[in-house]
MDAnalysis code that builds the backbone (N, CA, C; Angstrom):
import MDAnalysis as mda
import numpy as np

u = mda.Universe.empty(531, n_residues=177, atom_resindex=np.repeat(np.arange(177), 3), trajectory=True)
u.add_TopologyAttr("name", ["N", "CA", "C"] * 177)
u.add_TopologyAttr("resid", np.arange(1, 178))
u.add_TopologyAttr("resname", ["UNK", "UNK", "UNK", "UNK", "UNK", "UNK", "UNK", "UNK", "UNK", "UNK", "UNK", "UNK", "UNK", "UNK", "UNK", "UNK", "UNK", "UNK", "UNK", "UNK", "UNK", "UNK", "UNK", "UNK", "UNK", "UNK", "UNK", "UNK", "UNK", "UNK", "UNK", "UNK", "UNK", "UNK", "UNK", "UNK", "UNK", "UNK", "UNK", "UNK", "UNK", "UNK", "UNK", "UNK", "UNK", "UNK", "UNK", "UNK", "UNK", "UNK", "UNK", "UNK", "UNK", "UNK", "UNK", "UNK", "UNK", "UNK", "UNK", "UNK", "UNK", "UNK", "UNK", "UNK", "UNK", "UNK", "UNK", "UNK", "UNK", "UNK", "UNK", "UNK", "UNK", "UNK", "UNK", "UNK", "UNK", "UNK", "UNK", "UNK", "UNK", "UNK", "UNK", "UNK", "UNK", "UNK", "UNK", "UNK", "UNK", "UNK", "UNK", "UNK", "UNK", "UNK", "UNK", "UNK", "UNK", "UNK", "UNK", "UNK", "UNK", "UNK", "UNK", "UNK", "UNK", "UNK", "UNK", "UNK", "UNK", "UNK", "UNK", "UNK", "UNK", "UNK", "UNK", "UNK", "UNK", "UNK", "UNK", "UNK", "UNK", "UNK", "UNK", "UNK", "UNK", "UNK", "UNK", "UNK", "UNK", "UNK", "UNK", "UNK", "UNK", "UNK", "UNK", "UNK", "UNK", "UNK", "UNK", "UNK", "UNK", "UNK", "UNK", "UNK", "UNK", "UNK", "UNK", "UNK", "UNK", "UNK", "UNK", "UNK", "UNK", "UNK", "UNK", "UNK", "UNK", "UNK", "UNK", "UNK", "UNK", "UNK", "UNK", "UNK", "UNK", "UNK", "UNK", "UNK", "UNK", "UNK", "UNK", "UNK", "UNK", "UNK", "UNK", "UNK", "UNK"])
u.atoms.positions = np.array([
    [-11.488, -7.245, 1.611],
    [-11.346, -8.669, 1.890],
    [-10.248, -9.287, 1.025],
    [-10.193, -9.007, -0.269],
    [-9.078, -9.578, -1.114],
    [-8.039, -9.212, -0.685],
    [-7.100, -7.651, -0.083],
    [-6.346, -7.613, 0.133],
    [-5.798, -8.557, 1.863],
    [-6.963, -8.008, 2.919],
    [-6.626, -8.500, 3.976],
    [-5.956, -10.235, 3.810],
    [-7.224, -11.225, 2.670],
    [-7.024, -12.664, 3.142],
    [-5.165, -13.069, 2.315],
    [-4.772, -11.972, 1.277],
    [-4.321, -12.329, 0.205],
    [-2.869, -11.714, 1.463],
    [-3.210, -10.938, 2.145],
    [-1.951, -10.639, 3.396],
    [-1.946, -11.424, 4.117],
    [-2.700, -11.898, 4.800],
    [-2.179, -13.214, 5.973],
    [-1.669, -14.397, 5.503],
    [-2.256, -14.702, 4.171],
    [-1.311, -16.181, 3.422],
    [0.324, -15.232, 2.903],
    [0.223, -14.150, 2.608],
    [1.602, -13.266, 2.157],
    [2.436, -13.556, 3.490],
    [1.809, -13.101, 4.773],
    [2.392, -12.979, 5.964],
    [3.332, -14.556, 6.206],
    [2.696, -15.670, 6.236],
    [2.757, -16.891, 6.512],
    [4.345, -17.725, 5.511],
    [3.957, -16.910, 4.175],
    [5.168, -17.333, 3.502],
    [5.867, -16.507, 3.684],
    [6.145, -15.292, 3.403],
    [7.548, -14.321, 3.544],
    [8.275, -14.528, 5.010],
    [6.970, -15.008, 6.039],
    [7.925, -14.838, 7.359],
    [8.802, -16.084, 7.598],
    [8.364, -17.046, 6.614],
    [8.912, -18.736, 6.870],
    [10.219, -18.945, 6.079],
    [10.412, -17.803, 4.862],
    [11.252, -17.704, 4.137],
    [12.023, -16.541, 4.334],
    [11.780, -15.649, 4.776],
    [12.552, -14.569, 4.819],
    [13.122, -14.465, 6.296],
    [13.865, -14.001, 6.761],
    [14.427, -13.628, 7.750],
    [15.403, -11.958, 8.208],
    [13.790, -11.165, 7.812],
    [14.536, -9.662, 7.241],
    [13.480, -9.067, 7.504],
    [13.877, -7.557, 7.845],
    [12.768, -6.416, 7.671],
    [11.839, -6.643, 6.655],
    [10.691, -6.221, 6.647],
    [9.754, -6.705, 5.843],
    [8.705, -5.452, 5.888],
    [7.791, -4.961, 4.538],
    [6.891, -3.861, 4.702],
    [5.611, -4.145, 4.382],
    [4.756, -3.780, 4.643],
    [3.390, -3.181, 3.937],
    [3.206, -2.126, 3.757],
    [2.837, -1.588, 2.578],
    [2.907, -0.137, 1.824],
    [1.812, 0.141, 1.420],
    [0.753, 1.326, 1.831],
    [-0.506, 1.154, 0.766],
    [-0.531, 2.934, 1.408],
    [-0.417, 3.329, -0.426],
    [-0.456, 4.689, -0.976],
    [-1.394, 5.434, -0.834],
    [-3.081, 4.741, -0.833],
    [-4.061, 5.700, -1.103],
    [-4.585, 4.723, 0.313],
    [-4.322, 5.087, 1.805],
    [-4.641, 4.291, 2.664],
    [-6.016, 5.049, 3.253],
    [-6.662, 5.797, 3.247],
    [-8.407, 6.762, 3.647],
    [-7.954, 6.694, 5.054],
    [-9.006, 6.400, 5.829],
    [-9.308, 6.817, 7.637],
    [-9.006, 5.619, 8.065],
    [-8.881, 4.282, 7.835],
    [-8.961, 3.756, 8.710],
    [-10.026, 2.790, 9.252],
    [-10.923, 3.671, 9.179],
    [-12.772, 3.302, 9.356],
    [-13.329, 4.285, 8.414],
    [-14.760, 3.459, 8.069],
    [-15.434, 3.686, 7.674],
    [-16.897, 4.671, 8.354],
    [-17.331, 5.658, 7.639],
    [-18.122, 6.273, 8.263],
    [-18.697, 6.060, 9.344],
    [-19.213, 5.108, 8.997],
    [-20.629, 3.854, 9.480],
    [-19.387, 3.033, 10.441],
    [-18.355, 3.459, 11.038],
    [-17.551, 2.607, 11.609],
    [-16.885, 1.567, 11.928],
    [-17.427, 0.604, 10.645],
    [-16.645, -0.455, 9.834],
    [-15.654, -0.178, 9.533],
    [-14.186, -1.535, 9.674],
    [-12.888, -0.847, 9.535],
    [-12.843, -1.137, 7.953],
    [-11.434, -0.238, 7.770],
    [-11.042, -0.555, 6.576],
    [-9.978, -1.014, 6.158],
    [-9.011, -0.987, 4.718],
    [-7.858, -1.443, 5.052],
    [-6.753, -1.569, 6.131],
    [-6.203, -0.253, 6.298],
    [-5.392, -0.267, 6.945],
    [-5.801, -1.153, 8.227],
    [-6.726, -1.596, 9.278],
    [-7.552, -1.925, 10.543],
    [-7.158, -3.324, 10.004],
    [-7.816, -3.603, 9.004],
    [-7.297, -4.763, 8.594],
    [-5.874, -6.171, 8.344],
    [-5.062, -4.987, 7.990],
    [-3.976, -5.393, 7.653],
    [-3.195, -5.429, 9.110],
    [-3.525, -4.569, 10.495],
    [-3.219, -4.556, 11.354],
    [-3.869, -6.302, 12.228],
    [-5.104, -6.157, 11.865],
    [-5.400, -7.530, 12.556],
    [-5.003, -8.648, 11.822],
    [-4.766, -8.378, 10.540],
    [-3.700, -9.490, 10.128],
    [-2.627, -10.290, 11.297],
    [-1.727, -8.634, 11.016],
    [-0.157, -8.797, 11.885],
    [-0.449, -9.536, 13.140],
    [-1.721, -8.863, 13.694],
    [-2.212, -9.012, 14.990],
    [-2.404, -11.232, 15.528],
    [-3.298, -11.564, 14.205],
    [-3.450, -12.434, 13.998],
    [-2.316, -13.568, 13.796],
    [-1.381, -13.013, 13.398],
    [-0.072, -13.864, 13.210],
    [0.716, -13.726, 14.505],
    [0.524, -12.813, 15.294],
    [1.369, -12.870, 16.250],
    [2.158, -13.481, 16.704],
    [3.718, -13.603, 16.490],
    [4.397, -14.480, 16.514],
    [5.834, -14.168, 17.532],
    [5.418, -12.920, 17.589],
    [6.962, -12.464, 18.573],
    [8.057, -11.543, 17.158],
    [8.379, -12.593, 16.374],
    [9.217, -12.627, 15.633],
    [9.279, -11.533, 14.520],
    [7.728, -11.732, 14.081],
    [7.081, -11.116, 13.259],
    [6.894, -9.617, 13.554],
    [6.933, -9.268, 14.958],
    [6.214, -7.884, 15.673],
    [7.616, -6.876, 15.460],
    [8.835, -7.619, 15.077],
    [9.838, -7.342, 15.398],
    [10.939, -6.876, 14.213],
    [9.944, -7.389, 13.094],
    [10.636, -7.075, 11.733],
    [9.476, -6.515, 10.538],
    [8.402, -6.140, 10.662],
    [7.193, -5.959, 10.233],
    [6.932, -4.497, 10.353],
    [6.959, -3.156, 8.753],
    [6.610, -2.482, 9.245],
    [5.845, -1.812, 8.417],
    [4.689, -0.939, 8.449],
    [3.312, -0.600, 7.780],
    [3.908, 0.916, 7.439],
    [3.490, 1.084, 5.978],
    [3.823, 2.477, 5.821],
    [2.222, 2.742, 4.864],
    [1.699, 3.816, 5.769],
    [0.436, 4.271, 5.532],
    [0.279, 5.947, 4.860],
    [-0.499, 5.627, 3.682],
    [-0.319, 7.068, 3.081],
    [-1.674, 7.394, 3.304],
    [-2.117, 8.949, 3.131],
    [-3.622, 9.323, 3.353],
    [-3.329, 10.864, 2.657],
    [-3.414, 11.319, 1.288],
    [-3.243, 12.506, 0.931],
    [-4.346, 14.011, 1.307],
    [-5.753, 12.948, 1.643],
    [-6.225, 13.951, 2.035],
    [-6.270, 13.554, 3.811],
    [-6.250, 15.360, 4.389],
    [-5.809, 15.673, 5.405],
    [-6.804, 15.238, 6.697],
    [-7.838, 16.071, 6.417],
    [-8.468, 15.317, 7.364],
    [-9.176, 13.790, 7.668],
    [-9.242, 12.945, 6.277],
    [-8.346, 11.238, 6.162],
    [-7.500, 10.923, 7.374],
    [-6.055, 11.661, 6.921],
    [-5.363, 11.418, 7.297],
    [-5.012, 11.627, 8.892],
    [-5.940, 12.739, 9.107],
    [-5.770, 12.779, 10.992],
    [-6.657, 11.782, 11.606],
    [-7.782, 11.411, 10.801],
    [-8.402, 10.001, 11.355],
    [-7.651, 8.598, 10.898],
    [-6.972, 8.549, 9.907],
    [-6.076, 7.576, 10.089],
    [-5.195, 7.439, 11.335],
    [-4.524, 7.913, 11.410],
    [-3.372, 8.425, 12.389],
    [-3.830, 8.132, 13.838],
    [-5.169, 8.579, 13.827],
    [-6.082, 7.886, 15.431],
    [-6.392, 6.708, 15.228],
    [-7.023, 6.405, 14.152],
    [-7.611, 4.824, 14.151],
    [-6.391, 3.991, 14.499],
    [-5.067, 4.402, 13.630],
    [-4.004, 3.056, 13.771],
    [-2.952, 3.277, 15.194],
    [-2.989, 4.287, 15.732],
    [-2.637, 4.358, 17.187],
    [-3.302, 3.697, 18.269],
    [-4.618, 3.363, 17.756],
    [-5.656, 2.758, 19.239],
    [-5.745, 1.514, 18.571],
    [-5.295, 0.924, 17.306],
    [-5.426, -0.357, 17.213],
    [-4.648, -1.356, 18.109],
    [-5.214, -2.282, 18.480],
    [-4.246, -3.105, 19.721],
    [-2.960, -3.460, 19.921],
    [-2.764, -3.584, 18.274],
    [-1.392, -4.352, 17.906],
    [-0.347, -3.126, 18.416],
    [-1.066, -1.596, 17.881],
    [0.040, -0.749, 17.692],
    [1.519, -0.655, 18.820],
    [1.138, -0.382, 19.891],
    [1.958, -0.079, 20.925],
    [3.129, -2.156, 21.135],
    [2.618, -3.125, 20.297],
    [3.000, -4.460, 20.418],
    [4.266, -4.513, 19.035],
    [4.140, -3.332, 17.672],
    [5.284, -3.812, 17.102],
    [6.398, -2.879, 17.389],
    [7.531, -3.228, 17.403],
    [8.784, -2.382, 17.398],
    [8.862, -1.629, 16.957],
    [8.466, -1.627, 15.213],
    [8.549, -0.441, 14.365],
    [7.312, -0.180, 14.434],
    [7.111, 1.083, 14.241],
    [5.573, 1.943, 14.566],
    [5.422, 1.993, 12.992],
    [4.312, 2.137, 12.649],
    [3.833, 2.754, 11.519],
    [4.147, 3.728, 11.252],
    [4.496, 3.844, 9.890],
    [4.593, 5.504, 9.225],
    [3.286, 6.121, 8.977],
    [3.296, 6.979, 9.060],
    [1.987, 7.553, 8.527],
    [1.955, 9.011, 8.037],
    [2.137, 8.815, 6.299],
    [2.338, 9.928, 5.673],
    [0.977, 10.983, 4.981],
    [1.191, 12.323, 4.939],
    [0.121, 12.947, 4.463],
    [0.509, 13.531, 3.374],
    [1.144, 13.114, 2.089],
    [1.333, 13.589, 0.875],
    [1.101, 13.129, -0.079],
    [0.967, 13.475, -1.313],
    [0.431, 13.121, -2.380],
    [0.993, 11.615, -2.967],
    [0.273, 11.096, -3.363],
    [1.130, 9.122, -3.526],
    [2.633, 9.282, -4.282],
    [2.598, 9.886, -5.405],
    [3.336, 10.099, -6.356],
    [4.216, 11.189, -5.707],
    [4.399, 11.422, -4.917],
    [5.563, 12.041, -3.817],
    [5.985, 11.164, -2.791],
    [5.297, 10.047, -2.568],
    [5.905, 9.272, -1.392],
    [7.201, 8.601, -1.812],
    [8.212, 8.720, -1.338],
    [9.561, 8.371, -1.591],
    [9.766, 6.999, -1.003],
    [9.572, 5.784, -1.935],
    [9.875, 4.543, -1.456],
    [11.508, 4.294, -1.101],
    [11.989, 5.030, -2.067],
    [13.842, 4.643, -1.716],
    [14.474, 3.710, -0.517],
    [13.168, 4.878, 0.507],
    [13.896, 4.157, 1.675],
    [13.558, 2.673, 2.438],
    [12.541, 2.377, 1.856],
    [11.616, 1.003, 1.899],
    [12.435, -0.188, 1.110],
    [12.742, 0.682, -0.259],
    [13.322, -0.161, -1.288],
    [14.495, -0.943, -1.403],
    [15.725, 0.483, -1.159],
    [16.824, 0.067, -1.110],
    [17.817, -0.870, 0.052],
    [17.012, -1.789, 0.775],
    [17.582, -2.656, 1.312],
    [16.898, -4.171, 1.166],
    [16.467, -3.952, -0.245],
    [16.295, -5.275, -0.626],
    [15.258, -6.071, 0.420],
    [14.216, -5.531, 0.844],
    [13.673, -6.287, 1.882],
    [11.964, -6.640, 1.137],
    [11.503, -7.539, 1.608],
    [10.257, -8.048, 0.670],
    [9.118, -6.794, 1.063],
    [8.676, -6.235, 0.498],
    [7.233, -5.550, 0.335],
    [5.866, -5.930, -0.160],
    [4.974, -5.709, 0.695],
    [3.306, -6.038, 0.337],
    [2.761, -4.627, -0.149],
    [2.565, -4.558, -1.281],
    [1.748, -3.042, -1.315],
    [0.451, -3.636, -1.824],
    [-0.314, -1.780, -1.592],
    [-1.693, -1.849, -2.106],
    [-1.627, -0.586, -2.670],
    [-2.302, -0.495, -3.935],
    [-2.319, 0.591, -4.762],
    [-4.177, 0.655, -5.110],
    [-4.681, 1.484, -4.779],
    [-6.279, 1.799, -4.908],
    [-6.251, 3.344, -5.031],
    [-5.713, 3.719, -6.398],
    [-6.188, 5.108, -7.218],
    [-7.713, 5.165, -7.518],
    [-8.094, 6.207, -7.458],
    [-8.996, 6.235, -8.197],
    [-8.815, 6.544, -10.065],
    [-8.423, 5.696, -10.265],
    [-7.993, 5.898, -11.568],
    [-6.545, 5.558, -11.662],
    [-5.866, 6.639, -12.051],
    [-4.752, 6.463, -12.324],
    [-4.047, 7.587, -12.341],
    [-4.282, 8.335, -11.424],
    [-3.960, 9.549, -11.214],
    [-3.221, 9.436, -9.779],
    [-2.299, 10.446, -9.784],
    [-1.121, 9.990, -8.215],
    [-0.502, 8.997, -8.339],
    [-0.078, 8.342, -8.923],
    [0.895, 7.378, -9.298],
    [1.826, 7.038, -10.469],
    [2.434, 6.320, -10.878],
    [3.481, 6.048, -12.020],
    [3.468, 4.930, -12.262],
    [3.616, 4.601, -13.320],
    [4.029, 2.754, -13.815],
    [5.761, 2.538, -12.969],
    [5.911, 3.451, -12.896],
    [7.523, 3.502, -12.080],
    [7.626, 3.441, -11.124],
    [6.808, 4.019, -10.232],
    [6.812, 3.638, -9.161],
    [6.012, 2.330, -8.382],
    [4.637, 1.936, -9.138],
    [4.421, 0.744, -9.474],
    [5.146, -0.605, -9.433],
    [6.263, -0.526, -10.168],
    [7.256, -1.184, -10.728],
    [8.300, -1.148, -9.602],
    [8.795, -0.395, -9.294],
    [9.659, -0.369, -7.959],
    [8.983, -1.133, -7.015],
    [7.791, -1.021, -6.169],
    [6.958, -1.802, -5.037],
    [7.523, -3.390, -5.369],
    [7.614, -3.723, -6.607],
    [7.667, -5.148, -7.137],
    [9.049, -5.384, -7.331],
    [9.993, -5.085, -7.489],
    [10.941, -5.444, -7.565],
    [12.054, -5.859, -6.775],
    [11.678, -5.918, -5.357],
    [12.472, -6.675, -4.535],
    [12.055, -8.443, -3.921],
    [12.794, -9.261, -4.172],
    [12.823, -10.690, -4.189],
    [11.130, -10.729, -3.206],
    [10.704, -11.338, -3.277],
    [9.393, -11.811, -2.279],
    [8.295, -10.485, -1.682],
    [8.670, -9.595, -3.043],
    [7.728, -8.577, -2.987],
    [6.287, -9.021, -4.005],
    [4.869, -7.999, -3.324],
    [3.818, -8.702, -4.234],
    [3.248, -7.391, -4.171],
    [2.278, -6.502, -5.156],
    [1.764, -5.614, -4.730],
    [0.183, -5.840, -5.797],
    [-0.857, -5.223, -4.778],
    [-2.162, -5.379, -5.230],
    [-2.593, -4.314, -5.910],
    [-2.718, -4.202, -7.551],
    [-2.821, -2.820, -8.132],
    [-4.539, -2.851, -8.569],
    [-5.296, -1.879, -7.926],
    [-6.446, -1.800, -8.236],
    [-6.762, -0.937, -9.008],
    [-7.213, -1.300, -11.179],
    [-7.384, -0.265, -11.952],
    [-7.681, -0.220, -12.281],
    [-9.020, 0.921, -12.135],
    [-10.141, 1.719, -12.470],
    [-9.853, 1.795, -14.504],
    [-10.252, 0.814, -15.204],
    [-10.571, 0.522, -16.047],
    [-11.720, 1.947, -16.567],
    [-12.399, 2.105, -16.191],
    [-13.899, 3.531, -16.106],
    [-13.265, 4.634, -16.061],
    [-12.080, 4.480, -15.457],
    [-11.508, 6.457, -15.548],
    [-10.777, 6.407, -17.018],
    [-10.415, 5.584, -17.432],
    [-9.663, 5.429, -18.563],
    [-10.645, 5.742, -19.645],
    [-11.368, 4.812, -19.870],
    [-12.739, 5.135, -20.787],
    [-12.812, 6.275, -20.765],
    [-13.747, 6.807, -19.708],
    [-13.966, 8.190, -19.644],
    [-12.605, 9.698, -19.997],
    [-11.917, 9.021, -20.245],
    [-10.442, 9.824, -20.462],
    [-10.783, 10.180, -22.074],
    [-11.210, 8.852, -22.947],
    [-11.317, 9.181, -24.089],
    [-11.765, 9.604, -24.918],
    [-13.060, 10.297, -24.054],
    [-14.055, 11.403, -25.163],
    [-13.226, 12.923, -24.770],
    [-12.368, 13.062, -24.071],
    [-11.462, 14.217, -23.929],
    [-10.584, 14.367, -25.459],
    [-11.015, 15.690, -25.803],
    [-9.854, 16.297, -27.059],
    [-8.928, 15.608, -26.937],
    [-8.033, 15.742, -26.377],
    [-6.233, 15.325, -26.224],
    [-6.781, 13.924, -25.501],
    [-7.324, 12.235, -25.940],
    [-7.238, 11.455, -25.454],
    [-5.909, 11.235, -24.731],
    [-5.288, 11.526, -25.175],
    [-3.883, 10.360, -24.614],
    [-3.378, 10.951, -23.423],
    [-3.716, 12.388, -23.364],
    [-2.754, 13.121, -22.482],
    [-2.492, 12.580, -21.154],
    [-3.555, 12.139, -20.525],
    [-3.798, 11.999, -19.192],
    [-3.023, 10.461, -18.686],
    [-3.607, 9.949, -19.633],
    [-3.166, 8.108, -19.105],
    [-1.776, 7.392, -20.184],
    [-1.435, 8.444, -21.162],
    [-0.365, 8.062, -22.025],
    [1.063, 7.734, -21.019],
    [0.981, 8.552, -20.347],
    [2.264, 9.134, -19.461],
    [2.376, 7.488, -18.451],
    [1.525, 7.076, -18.255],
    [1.239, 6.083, -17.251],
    [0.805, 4.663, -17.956],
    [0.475, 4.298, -18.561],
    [0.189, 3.113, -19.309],
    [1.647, 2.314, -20.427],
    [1.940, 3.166, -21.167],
    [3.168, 3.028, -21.701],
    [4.112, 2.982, -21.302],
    [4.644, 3.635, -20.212],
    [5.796, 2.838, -19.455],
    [5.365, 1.524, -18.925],
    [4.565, 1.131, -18.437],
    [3.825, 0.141, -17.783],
    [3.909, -0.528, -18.675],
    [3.692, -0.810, -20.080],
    [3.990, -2.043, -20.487],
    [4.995, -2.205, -21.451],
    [5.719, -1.090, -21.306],
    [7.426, -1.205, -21.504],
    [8.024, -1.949, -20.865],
    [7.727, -1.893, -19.513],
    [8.365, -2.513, -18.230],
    [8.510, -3.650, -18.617],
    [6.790, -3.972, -18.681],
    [6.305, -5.841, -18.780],
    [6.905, -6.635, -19.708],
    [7.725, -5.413, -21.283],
    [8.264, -6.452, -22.217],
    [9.321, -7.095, -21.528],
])
């Protein structure tokens, strides 16, 4: 719910101000639906777009969906093909099956165009403060970082505390100085 309502007010300003390709990015994106067949993000963020329907919007709007695990990811891939909107935007969804911290934003990035991400690690594992940091750095970009505070803890009755989350926390607030 936080991400979906916090995208349709995102949707409303970037499209009134911007006049450019535009993304939604979310790294750790699951099936789609939920067991119990309740949707989930991604379903969501589609009835967003869906919801804004504007012509304009269908036409510069495009979803890049990650799902590292596989069979996730082949029910993703069905869920967001039969969603209504799909066959209504120009650009189709991406829909990648590799590890987060392999997904190559470059090509999202380097044309300066506004990005919505969602970042939901379980922890803090598959990702980078760097790549983090990239999602955010283009003009009227916003990204939703969800962090598992509990994997960290639990990191620190490990011998080598630092090993795991050193690599990832400290650049992160290198950045922020």
């Amino acid at each position: 719910a936080i991400v979906h309502n916090f995208f349709r007010i995102y949707l409303r300003i970037i499209n009134s101000h911007f006049n450019k390709k535009m993304y939604y990015i979310d790294l750790f994106s699951g099936p789609g639906k939920y067991e119990n067949g309740s949707d989930s993000t991604p379903m969501y963020i589609l009835d967003a777009i869906q919801s804004y329907d504007n012509g304009e919007l269908l036409n510069r709007i495009q979803c890049v969906f990650n799902e590292a695990d596989t069979n996730l990811y082949k029910k993703l891939v069905d869920n967001v093909k039969s969603h209504e909107i799909y066959n209504k935007l120009s650009l189709k969804p991406i829909i990648t099956n590799i590890d987060a911290a392999k997904v190559d934003l470059s090509c999202y990035l380097n044309n300066r165009s506004p990005v919505f991400s969602f970042v939901d690690p379980f922890g803090y594992k598959s990702t980078s403060a760097k790549q983090i940091w990239s999602l955010v750095q283009n003009i009227g970009s916003d990204c939703i970082f969800f962090f598992n505070a509990n994997r960290i803890i639990l990191d620190f009755s490990k011998p080598n505390k630092d090993s795991d989350f050193k690599e990832f926390l400290i650049p992160l607030f290198d950045i922020a100085r």
